[in-house]
C-alpha positions as CSV (number, residue, x, y, z in Angstrom):
1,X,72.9,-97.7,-215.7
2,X,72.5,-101.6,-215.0
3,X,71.2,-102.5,-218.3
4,X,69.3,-105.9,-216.8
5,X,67.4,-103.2,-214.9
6,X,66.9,-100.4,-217.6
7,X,65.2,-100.2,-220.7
8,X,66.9,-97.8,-223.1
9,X,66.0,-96.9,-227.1
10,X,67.8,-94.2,-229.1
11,X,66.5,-90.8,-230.4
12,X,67.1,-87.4,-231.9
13,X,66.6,-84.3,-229.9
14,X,64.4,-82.0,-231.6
15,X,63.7,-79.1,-229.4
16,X,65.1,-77.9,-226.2
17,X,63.0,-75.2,-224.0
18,X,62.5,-74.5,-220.1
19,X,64.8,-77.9,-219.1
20,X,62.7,-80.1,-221.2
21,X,63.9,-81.9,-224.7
22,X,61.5,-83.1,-227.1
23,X,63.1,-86.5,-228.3
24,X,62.0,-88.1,-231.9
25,X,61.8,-91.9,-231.7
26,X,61.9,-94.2,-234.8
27,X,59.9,-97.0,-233.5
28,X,59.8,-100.3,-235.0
29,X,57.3,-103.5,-235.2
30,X,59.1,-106.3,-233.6
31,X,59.8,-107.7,-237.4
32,X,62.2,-104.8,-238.2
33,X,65.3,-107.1,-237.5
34,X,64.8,-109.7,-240.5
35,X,66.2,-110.0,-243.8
36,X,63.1,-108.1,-245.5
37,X,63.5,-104.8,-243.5
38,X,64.9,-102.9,-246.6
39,X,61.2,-103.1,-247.9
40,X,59.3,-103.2,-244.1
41,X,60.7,-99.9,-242.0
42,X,59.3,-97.8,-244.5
43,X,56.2,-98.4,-244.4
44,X,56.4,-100.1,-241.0
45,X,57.7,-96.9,-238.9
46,X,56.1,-95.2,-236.2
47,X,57.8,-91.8,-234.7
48,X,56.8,-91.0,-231.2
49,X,57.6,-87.9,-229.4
50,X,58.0,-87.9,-225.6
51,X,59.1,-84.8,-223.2
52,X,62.3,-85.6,-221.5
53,X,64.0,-83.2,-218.3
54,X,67.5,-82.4,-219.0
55,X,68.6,-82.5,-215.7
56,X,70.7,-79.5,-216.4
57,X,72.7,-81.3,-218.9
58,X,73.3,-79.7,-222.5
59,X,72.2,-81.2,-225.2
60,X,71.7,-80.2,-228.8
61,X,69.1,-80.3,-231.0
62,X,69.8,-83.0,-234.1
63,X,71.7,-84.7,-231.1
64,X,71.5,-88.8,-231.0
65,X,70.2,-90.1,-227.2
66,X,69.7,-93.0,-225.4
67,X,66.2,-92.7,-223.6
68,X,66.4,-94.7,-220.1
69,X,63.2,-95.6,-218.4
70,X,63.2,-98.7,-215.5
71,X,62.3,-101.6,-216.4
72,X,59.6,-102.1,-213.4
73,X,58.1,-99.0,-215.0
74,X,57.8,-100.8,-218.2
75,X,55.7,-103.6,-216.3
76,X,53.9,-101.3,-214.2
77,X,52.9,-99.5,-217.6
78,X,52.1,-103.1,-219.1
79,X,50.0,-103.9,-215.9
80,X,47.5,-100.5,-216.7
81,X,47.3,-100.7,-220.2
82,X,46.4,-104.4,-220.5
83,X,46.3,-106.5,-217.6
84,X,43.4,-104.4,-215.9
85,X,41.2,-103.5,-218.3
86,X,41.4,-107.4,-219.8
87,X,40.5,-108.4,-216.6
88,X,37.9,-106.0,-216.2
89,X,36.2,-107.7,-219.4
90,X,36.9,-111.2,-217.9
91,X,35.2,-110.2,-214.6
92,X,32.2,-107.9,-215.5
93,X,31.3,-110.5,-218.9
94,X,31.7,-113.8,-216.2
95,X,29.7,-112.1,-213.7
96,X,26.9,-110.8,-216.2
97,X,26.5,-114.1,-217.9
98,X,25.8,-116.0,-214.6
99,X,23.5,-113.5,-214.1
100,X,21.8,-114.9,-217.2
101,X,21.5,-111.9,-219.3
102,X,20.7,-111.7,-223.1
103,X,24.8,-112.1,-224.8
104,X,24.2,-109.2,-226.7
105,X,23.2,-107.0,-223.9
106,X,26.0,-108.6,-221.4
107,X,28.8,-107.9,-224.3
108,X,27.8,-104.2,-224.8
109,X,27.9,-103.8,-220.9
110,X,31.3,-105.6,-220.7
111,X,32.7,-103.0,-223.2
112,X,30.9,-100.5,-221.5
113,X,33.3,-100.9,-218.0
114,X,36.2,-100.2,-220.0
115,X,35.2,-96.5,-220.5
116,X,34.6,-95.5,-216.7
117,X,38.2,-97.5,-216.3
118,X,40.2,-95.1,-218.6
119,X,38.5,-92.1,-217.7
120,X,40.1,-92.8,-214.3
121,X,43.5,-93.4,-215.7
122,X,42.8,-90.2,-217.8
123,X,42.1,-88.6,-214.8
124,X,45.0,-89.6,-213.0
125,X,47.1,-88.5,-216.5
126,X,49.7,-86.3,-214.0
127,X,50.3,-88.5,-211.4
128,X,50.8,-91.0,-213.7
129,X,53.3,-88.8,-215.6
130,X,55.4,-88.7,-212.6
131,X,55.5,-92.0,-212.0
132,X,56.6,-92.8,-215.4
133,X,59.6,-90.6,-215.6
134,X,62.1,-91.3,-218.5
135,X,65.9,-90.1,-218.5
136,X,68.6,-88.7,-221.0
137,X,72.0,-90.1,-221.8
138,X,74.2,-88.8,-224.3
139,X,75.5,-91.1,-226.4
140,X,79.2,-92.0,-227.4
């Protein structure tokens, strides 16, 4: 895979059933790469878990993989999570104001829109799992 077009981060397999393997990732805060991360990864790591097809390929479980997902799903991703729902807030609090409501009152109903919002992309939870489809590769 084109790696300008891919994002890819290692993990460990940790279970393997119907075609699926559950992958361990060690992930990181963006600070993990300085001279201090000796004393940081500990107490900075975060493991994630994610379901990955095996596409028929064997793996094993302990195994070290490279998890591939397309960049464009990255941004897509990106674009739910926080693009929308900030401009949600931008919108509904802009629109309230003018409408010359008490703050208070306007700043509850701005957070308000954000629940309605993400019980849609709850909702939507499977299609959106198919969208965002990740890949294995063995590594070398």
């Amino acid at each position: 895979m084109d790696s300008s077009t891919c994002i890819e981060q290692k993990g460990v397999v940790e279970e393997i059933s119907n075609g699926m393997a559950r992958v361990n990732i060690n992930m990181f805060s963006a600070c993990a790469g300085c001279h201090a991360k000796k004393a940081c990864n500990f107490i900075d790591a975060r493991f994630r878990h994610i379901m990955v097809p095996t596409d028929g390929n064997h793996y094993s479980i302990g195994e070290t993989v490279g998890i591939i997902m397309k960049r464009s799903l990255g941004l897509k991703a990106s674009f739910i999570a926080y693009f929308i729902p900030l401009a949600l807030l931008i919108v509904t609090l802009l629109v309230l104001t003018s409408l010359r409501l008490n703050e208070v009152f306007a700043g509850i109903l701005t957070l308000l829109i954000l629940a309605p919002y993400f019980i849609l992309v709850y909702r939507f939870r499977e299609k959106l799992t198919r969208t965002f489809t990740f890949r294995l590769r063995k590594e070398s």
